[in-house]
C-alpha positions in Angstrom: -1.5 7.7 10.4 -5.1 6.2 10.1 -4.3 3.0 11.4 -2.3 5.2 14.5 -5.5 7.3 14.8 -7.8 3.8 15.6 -4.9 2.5 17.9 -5.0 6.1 19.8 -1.4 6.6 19.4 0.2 9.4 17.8 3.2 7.7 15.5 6.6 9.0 15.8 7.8 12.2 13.3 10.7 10.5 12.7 9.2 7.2 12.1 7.0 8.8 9.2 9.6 10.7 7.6 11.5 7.5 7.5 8.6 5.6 6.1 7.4 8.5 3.3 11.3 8.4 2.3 11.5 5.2 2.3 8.1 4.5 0.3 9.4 7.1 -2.2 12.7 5.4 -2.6 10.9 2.4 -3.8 8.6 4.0 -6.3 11.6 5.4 -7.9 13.8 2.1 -8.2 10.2 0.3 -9.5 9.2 2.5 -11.7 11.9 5.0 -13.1 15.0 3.6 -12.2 14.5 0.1 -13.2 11.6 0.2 -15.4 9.3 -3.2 -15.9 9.1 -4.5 -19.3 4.9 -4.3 -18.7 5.0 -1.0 -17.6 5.8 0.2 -21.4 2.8 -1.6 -22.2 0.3 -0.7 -19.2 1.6 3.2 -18.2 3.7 4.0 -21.4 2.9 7.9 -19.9 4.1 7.3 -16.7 6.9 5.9 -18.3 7.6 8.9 -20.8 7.3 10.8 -18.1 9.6 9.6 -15.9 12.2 9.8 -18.7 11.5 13.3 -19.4 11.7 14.4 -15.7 15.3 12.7 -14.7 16.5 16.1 -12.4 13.2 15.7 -10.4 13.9 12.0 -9.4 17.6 12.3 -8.9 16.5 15.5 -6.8 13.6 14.0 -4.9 15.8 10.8 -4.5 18.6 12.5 -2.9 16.6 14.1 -0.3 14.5 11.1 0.6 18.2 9.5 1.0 19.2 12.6 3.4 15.7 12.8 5.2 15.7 8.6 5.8 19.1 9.0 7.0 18.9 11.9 9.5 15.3 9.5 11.0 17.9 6.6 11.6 19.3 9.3 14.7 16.1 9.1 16.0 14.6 5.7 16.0 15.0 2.4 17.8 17.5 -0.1 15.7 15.0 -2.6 15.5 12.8 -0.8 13.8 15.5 0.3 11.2 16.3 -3.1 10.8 12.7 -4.6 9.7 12.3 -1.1 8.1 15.4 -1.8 5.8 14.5 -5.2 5.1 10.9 -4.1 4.0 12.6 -1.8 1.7 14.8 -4.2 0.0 11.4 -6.4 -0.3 9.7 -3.5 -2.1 12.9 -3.1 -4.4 14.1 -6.4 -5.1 10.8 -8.4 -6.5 10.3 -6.7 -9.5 14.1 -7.2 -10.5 15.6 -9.6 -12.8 18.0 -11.7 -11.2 21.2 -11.9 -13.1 21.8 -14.9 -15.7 18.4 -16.1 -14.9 15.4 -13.9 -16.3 14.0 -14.3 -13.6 11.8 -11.8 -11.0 10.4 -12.9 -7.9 6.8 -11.4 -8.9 6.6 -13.4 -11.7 5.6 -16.3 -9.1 1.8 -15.9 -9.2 0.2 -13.6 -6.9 3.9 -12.7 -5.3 3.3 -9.3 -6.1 0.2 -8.8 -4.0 1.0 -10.7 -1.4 4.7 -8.7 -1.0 2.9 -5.7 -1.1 0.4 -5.9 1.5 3.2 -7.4 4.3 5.2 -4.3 2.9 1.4 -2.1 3.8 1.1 -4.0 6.8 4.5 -3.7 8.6 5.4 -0.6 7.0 1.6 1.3 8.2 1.0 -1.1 11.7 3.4 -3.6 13.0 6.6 -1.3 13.0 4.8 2.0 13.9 2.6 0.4 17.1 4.1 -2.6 18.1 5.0 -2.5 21.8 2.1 0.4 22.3 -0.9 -1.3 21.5 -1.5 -5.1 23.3 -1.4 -8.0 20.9 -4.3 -9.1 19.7 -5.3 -5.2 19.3 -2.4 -5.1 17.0 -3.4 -8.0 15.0 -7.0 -6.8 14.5 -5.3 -3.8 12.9 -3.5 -5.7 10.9 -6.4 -7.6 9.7 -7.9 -4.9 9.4 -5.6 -3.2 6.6 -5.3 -6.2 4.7 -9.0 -5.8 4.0 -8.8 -2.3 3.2 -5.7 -2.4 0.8 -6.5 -5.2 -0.9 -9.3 -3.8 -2.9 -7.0 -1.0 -4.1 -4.4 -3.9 -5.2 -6.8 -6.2 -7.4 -7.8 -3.2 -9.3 -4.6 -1.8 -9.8 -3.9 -5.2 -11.1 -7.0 -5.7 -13.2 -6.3 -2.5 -14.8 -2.7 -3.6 -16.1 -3.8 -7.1 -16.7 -3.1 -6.9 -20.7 0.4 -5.9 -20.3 1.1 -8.3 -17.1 -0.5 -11.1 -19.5 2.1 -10.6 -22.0 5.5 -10.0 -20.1 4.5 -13.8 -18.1 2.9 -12.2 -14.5 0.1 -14.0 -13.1 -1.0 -10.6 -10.8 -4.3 -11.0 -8.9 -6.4 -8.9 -11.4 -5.1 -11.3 -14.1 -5.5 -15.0 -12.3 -9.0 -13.7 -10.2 -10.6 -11.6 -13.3 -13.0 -9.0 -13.0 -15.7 -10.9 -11.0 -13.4 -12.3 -9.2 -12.0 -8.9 -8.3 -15.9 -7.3 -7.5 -16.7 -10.1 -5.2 -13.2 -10.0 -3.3 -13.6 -6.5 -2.7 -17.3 -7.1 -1.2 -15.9 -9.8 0.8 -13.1 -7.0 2.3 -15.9 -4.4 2.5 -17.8 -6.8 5.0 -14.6 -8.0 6.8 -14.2 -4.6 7.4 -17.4 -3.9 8.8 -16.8 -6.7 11.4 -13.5 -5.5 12.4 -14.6 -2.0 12.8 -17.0 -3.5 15.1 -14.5 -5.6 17.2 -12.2 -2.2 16.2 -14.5 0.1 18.8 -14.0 -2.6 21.5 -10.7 -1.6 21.8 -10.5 1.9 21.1 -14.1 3.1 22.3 -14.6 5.2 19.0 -17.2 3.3 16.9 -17.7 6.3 14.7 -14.3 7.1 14.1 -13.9 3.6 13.1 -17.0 4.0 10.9 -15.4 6.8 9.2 -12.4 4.9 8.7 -14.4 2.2 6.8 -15.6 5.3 4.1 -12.9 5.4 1.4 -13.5 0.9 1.0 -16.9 1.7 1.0 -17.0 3.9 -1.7 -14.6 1.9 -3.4 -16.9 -1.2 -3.3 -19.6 1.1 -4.5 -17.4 2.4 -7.7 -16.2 -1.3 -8.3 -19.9 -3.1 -8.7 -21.1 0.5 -11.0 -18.2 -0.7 -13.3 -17.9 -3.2 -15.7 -14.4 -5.1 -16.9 -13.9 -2.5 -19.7 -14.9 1.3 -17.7 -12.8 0.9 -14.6 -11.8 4.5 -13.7 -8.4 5.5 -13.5 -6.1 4.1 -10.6 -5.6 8.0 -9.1 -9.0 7.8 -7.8 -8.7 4.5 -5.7 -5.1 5.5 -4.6 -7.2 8.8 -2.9 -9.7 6.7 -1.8 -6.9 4.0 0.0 -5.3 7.6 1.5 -8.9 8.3 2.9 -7.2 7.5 6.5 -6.1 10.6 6.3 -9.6 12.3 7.3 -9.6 9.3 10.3 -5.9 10.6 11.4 -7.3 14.7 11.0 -10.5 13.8 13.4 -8.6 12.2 16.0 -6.3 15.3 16.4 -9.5 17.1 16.4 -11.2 15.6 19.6 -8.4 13.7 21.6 
């Protein structure tokens, strides 16, 4: 909705029931359904959790299946079609393939880099694609690379011990922590540029500015921590969702 909000275009309903169903399906089959062998070791809560609570995800599963289904009435089939195959992505790299032991994220850095083409076709190419001009739509693209990426590393760096064990080379685990503090800098100044080159297009440098908050407090928290006090993962999620405030202004003055 953030990335919508810079373009000027309000997303489809139907398209964002489709993706928030979608997304949810996802999470489920990664981390409920078909639980990682790390996961035990990096989230063992999360994963108690999830086994305590199997009505709500069977629940919660079944309507995201009967909300996704009721968006396919509404949407373009080529959207479907790149929106389906973005969900078998998300579903399908964390799995062992039969008779082989073998999951696509244990490639190094797989994982990362199938999550943000997941981020970015999922939150720009699908959504604005045929409203926006190209290179306007590429810039936003960029643009959420740089702002997701951050969020990624650390999530990473924080399950690095766990990763290490069950053989995947994550980003937290082949970068390290510097490496991690000084990528998310880098993405912090990217950002500023393409906020800049962001306003050319959309003539709202200080809705663009706001945009850039949530990775700037992120960089902030990042360089005040060291390898062994990173704060919990919650709290950069919220800050990644900070487009939400972007999305609630534009409604506010358009």
């Amino acid at each position: 909705m953030g990335t919508g909000a810079l373009a000027g275009q309000q997303v489809s309903l139907w398209y964002l029931i489709l993706a928030c169903s979608g997304s949810l399906l996802v999470y489920h089959a990664d981390r409920a359904f078909h639980v990682p062998s790390e996961d035990y070791e990096n989230a063992p809560n999360r994963v108690s959790w999830y086994h305590s609570h199997r009505p709500y995800l069977l629940v919660t599963s079944f309507v995201a299946i009967g909300l996704a289904g009721i968006s396919t009435l509404f949407l373009p089939f080529e959207v479907l079609l790149l929106g389906a195959g973005l969900g078998v992505l998300g579903m399908i790299y964390g799995i062992i393939i039969p008779g082989t032991g073998f999951r696509v994220k244990d490639v190094t850095l797989a994982k990362t880099l199938l999550i943000i083409v997941c981020w970015v076709f999922g939150s720009v190419i699908l959504p604005l694609k045929g409203s926006v001009s190209s290179a306007f739509l590429l810039l936003l693209a960029g643009y959420k690379v740089v702002t997701i990426l951050p969020n990624i590393l650390i999530a990473d760096w924080i399950d690095k011990d766990g990763d290490k064990k069950h053989g995947v080379m994550s980003s937290g685990v082949w970068l390290g922590w510097n490496g991690v503090r000084y990528t998310t800098l880098g993405c912090l100044l990217i950002g500023i540029i393409a906020v800049n080159q962001i306003s050319h297009f959309n003539g709202m440098l200080w809705l663009s500015v706001i945009d850039l908050v949530g990775l700037a407090i992120m960089t902030f928290v990042v360089w005040r921590s060291s390898k062994n006090s990173v704060p919990d993962i919650i709290y950069f999620d919220l800050l990644v969702g900070f487009s939400l405030v972007t999305w609630l202004l534009w409604l506010l003055v358009r």
